[in-house]
C-alpha positions as CSV (number, residue, x, y, z in Angstrom):
1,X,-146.5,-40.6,65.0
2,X,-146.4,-39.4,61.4
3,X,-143.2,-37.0,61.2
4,X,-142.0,-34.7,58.4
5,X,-138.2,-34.1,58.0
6,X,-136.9,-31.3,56.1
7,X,-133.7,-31.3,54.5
8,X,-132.3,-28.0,53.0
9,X,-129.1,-29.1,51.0
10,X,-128.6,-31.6,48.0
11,X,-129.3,-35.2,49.5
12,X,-126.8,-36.4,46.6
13,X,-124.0,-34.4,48.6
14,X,-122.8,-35.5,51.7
15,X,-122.9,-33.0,54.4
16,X,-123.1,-33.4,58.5
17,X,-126.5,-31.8,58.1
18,X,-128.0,-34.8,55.8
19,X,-125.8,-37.0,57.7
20,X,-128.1,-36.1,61.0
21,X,-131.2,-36.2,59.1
22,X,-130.3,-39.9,57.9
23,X,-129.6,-41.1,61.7
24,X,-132.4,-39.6,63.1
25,X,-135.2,-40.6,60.2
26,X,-133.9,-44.4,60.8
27,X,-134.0,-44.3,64.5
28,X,-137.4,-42.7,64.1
29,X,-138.6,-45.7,62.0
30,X,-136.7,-48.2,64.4
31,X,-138.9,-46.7,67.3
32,X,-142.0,-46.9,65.2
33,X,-143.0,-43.6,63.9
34,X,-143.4,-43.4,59.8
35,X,-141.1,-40.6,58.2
36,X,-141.0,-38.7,55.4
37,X,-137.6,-37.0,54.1
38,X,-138.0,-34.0,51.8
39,X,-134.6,-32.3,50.3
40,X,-133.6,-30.8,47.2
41,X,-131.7,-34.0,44.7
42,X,-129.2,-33.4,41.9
43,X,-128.1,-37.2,42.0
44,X,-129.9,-37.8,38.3
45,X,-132.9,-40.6,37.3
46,X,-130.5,-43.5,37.6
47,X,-129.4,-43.3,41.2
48,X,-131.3,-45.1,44.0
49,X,-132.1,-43.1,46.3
50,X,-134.2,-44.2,49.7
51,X,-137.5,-44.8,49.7
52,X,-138.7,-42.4,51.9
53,X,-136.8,-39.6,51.2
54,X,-139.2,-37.4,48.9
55,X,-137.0,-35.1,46.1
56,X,-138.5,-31.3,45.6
57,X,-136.0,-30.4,42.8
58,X,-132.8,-29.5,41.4
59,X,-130.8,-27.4,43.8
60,X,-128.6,-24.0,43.1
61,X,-125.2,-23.4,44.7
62,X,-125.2,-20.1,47.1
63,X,-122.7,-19.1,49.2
64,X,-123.5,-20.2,53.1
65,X,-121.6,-20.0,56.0
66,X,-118.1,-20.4,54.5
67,X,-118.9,-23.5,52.0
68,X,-121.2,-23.7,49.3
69,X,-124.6,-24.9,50.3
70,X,-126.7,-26.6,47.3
71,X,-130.6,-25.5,47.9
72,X,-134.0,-24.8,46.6
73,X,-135.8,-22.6,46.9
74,X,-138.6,-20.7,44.6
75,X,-142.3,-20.7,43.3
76,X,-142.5,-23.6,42.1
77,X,-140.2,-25.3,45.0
78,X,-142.8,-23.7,47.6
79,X,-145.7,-25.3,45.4
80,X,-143.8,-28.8,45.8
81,X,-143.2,-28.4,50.0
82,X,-146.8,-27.4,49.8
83,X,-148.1,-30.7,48.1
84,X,-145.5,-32.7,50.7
85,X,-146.9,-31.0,53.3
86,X,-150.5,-31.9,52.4
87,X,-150.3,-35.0,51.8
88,X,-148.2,-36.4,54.6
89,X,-150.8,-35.5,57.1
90,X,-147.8,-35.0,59.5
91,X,-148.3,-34.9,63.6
92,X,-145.3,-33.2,62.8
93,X,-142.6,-31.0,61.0
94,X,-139.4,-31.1,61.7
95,X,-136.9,-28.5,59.4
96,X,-133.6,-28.1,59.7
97,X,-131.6,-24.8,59.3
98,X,-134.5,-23.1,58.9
99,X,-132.9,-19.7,58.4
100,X,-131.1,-20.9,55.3
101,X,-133.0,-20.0,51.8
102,X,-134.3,-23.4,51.4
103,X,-137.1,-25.9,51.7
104,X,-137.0,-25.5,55.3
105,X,-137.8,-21.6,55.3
106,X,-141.1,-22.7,53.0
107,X,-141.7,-25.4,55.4
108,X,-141.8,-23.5,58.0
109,X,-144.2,-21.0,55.8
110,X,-146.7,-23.2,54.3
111,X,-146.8,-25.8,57.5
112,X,-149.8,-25.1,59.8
113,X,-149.5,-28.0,62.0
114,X,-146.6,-28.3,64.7
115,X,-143.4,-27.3,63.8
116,X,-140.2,-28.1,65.3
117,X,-136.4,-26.5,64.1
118,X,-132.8,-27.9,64.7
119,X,-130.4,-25.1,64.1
120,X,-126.6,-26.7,62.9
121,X,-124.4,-23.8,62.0
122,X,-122.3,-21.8,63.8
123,X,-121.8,-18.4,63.2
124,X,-120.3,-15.0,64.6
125,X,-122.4,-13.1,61.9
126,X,-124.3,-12.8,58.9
127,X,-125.0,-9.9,56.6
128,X,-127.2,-12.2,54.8
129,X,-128.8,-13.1,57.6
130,X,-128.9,-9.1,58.8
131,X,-130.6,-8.3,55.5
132,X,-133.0,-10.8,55.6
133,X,-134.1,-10.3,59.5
134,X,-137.6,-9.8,59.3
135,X,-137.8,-12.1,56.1
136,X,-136.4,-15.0,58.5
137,X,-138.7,-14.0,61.6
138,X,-142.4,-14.7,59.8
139,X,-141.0,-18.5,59.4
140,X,-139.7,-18.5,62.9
141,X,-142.5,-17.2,64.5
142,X,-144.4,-21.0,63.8
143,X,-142.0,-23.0,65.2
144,X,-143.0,-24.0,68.4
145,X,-140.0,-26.2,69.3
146,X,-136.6,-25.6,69.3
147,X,-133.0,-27.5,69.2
148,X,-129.9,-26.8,68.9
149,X,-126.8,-29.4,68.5
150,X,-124.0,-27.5,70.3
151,X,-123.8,-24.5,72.6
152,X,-122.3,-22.5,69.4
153,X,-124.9,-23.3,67.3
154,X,-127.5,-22.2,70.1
155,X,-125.6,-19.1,70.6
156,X,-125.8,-18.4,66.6
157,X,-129.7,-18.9,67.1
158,X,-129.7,-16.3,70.5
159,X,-127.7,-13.6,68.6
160,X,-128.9,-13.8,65.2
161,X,-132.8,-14.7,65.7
162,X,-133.5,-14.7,69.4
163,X,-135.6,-16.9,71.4
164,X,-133.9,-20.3,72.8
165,X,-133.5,-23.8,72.0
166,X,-132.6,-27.6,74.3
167,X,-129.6,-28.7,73.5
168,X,-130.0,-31.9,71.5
169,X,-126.5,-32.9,70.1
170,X,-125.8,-34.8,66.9
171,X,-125.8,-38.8,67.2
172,X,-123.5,-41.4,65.6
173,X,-125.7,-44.8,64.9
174,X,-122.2,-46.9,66.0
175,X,-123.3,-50.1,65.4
176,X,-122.8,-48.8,61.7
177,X,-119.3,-48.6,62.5
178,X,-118.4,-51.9,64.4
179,X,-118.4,-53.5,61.2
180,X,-116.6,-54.0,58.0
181,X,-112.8,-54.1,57.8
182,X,-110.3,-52.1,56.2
183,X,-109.5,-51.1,52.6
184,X,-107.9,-53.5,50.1
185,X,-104.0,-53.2,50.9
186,X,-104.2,-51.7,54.7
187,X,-103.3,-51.4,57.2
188,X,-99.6,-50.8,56.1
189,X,-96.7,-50.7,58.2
190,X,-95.1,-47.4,58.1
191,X,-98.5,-46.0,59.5
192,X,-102.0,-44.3,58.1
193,X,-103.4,-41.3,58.8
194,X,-107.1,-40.0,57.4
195,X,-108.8,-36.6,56.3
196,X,-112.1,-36.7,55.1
197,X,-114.0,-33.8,53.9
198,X,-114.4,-31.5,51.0
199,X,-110.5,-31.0,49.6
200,X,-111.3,-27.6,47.9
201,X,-113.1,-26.0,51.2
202,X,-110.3,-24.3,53.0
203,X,-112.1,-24.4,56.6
204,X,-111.9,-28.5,56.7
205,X,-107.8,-27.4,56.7
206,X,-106.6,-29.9,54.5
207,X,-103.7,-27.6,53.2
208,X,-103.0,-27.6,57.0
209,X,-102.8,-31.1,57.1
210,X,-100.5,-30.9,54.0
211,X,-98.1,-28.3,55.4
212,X,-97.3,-31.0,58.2
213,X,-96.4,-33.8,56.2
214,X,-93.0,-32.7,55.4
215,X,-92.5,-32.9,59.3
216,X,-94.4,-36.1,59.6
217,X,-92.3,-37.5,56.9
218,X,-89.3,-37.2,58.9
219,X,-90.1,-39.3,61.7
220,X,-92.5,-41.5,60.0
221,X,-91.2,-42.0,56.4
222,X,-93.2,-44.4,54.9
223,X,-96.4,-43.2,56.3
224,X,-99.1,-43.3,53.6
225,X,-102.1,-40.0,53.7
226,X,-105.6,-41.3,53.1
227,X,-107.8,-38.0,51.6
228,X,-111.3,-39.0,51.0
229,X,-113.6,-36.5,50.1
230,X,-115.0,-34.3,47.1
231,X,-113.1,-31.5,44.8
232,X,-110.8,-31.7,41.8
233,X,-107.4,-32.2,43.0
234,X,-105.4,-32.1,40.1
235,X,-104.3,-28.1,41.6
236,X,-103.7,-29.9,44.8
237,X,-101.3,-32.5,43.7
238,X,-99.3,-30.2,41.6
239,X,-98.6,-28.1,44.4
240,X,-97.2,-30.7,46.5
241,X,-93.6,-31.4,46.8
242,X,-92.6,-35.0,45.1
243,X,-91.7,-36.0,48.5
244,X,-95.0,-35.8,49.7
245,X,-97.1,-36.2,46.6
246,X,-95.8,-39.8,46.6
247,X,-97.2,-40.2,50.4
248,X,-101.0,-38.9,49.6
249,X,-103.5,-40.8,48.1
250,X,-106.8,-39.4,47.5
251,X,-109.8,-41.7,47.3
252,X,-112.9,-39.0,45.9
253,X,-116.1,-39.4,47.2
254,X,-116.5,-42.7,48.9
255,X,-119.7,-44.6,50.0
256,X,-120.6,-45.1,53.7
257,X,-119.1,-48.5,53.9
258,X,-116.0,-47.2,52.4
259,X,-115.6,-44.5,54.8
260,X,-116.0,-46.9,57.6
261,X,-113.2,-48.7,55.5
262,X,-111.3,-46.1,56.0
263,X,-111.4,-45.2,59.4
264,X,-110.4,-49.1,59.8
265,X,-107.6,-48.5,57.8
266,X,-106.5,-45.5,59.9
267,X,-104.2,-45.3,62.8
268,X,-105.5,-41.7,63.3
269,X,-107.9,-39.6,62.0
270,X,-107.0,-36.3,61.8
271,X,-109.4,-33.3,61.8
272,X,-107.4,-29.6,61.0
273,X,-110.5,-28.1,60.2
274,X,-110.3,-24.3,61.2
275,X,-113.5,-22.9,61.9
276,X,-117.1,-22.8,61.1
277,X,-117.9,-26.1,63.1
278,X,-120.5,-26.3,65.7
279,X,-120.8,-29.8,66.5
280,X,-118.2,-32.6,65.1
281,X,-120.4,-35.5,63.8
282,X,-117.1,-36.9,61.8
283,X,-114.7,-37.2,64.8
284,X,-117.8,-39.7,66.8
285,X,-117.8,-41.7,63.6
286,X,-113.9,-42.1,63.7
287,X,-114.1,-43.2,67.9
288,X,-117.2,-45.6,66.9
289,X,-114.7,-47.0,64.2
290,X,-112.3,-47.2,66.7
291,X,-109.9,-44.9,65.3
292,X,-107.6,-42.0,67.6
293,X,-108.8,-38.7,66.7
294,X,-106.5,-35.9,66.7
295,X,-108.0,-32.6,65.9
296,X,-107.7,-28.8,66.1
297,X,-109.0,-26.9,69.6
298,X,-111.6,-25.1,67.8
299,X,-114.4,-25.1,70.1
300,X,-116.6,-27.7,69.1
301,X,-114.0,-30.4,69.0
302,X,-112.8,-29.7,72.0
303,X,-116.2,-30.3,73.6
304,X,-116.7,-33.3,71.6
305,X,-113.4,-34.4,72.6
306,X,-114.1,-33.8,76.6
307,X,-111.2,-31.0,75.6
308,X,-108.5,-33.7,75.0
309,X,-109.3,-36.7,77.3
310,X,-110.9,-38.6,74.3
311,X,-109.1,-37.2,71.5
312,X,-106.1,-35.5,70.7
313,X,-105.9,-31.7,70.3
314,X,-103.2,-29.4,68.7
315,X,-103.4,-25.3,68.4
316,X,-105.5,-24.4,65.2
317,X,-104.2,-23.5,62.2
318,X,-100.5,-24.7,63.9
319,X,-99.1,-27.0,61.2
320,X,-95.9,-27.6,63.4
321,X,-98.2,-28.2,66.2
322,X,-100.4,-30.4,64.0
323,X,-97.4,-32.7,62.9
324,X,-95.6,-32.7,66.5
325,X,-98.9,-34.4,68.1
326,X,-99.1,-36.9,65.2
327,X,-95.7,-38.0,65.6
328,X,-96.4,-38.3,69.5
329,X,-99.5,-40.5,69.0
330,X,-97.6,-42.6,66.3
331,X,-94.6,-43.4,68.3
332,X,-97.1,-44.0,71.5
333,X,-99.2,-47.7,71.1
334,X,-100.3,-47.5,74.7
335,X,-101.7,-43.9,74.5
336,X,-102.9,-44.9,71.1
337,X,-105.1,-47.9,73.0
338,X,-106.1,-45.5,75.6
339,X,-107.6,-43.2,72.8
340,X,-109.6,-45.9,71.1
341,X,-111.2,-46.4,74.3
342,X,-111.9,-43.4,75.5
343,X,-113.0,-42.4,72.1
344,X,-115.5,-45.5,71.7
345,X,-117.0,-44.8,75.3
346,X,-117.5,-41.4,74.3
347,X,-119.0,-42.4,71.0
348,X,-121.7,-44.6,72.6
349,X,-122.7,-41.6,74.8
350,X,-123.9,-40.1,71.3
351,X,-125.5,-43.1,69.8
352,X,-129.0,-42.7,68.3
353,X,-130.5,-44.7,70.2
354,X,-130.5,-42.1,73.1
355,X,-130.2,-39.3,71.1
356,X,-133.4,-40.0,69.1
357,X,-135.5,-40.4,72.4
358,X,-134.3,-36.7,73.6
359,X,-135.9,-35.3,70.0
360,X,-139.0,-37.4,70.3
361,X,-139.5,-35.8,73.9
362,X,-140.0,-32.6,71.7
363,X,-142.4,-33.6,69.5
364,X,-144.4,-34.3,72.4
365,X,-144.0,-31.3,74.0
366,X,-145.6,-29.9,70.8
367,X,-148.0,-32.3,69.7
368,X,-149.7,-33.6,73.4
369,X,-150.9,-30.8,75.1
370,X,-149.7,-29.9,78.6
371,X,-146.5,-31.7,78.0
372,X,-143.7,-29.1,78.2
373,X,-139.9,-29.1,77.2
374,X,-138.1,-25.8,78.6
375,X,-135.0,-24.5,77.1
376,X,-133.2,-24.7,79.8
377,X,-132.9,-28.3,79.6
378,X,-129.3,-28.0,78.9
379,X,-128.3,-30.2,81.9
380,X,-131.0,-32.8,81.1
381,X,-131.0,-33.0,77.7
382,X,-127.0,-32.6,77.8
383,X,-125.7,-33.2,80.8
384,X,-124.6,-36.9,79.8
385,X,-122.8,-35.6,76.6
386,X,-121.5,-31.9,77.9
């Protein structure tokens, strides 16, 4: 099968959403199938970039969902998707977010062939979304398939669009992650703990993280903070106390093997992030590291985490709560053990492998005729990760 996958955010950015799109095109061409990526690229001439990912222009920043999303979207971007679309003689088009202002809304307009949508974000409203209603509805109205990664994310797509989608969560390739070892100079003995995300996007709750440490610091003195992630953090580090400024050390944007790095340098990873999250794609590449997660109850995590058996959660936005389960976990090797167990085992339910099979069931059901997928396939399609 010859399948199309849209990307509507910077593929020089990382981003759960590209993140997905990566897995999923690789497990596609593992099983067989050629794939084509298209996405918006600001990564310049002289950075490699894979070979079939196909780059439709320079991207804008626009305000999205809480964060900043970098997309394209125009004449001459439409005239691009149109000559991708064209020429990859697809069985299928796949777009993601297709409500977002972005390559996959003019996928969705210019395809004629099937069409299948994952919806990512999770949202209680949108006026841009309300403004934009029946702007939106002429793309959906040519998707014939529909997925959703989480419950919240298919709620977002009831309320704000209508219609229904199989639950198909995100996927963690783990065998990514069972290799490597950690960064130069770890593990260290007074303990590691990890945040990775954007540092200068206030719903991944790093400044929660940081309003803990003074009480992590107590019990765990020479504990060292690993912050990997974009965003200037010169502000950041001036606004920490000495006492903990000394303790941080940010890394920047890291590669993919670095991040595994880091997770392997970790005795927890820790995930304050405060809303805005529909799925949790970072805390299955932390348990497919092998690292404890300990992360806030926000409902996504929590269903991730099988609502604390396979990670740790605290009350969100609770520093106090946020550094009294850190010290817990530190001081606990046995319960530590049990965590990188469980969270493994629950990592391999997520793996690619079977994740990729449940999407390709899809394309079927839109490409072979009389072969149907029903949306209420929540029990099938996620009764072994739910």
């Amino acid at each position: 099968m010859r399948v199309g996958l849209v990307c509507p955010y910077d593929w020089a950015a990382p981003g759960g959403v590209k993140a997905h799109i990566t897995d999923l095109a690789c497990a596609l061409m593992e099983s067989g199938h050629e794939v084509s990526v298209l996405a918006p690229w600001d990564g310049g001439d002289d950075v490699e970039i894979e070979p079939w990912v196909v780059t439709a222009g320079r991207p804008l920043a626009v305000p999205y969902n809480g964060s900043v999303a970098r997309v394209s979207f125009g004449m001459v971007t439409a005239g691009r998707v149109r000559r991708w679309v064209k020429d990859g003689e697809f069985d299928v088009v796949h777009v993601h977010e297709p409500a977002s202002p972005s390559l996959s809304m003019l996928a969705c307009w210019v395809s004629d062939g099937p069409l299948v949508a994952t919806w990512h974000s999770s949202q209680d409203r949108s006026r841009a979304m309300s403004v934009a209603y029946n702007l939106v509805q002429t793309a959906m109205e040519k998707i014939s398939g529909r997925i959703a990664v989480s419950e919240k994310a298919r709620q977002t797509l009831v309320k704000m669009i209508g219609g229904d989608a199989v639950l198909i969560p995100n996927g963690v390739t783990c065998k990514n992650f069972a290799v490597g070892g950690p960064l130069p100079g770890f593990p260290r003995q007074g303990g590691t703990i990890l945040f990775l995300g954007r540092i200068d996007e206030p719903r991944k709750g790093l400044q929660v993280l940081l309003a803990a440490m003074p009480a992590i610091l107590l019990d765990y003195p020479d504990l060292t903070l690993l912050v990997a992630g974009p965003g200037d953090t010169k502000d950041i580090q001036e606004s920490l106390p000495e006492a903990v400024r000394e303790h941080v050390q940010f890394l920047g944007l890291i590669s993919e093997a670095d991040k595994v790095s880091a997770f392997k340098s970790s005795d927890l990873y820790i995930a304050p992030n405060t809303g805005g999250e529909s799925f949790g794609i970072v805390l299955l590449e932390a348990m497919a590291s092998g690292t404890p997660v300990v992360a806030s109850d926000i409902e996504a995590f929590a269903e991730v985490l099988e609502g604390g058996d396979a990670g740790v959660l605290f009350a969100n936005e609770d520093s106090d709560a946020l550094a009294e389960r850190v010290v817990q976990v530190l001081g606990d090797a046995p319960e530590r053990e049990r965590l990188r167990v469980e969270g493994h085992r629950r990592a391999l339910e997520f793996d690619w492998e079977k994740v990729s099979r449940d999407v390709e069931r899809v394309y079927e059901s839109v490409v072979i005729p009389g072969v149907k997928v029903e949306a209420d396939l929540s029990g099938q399609f996620w009764g072994r990760f739910g």
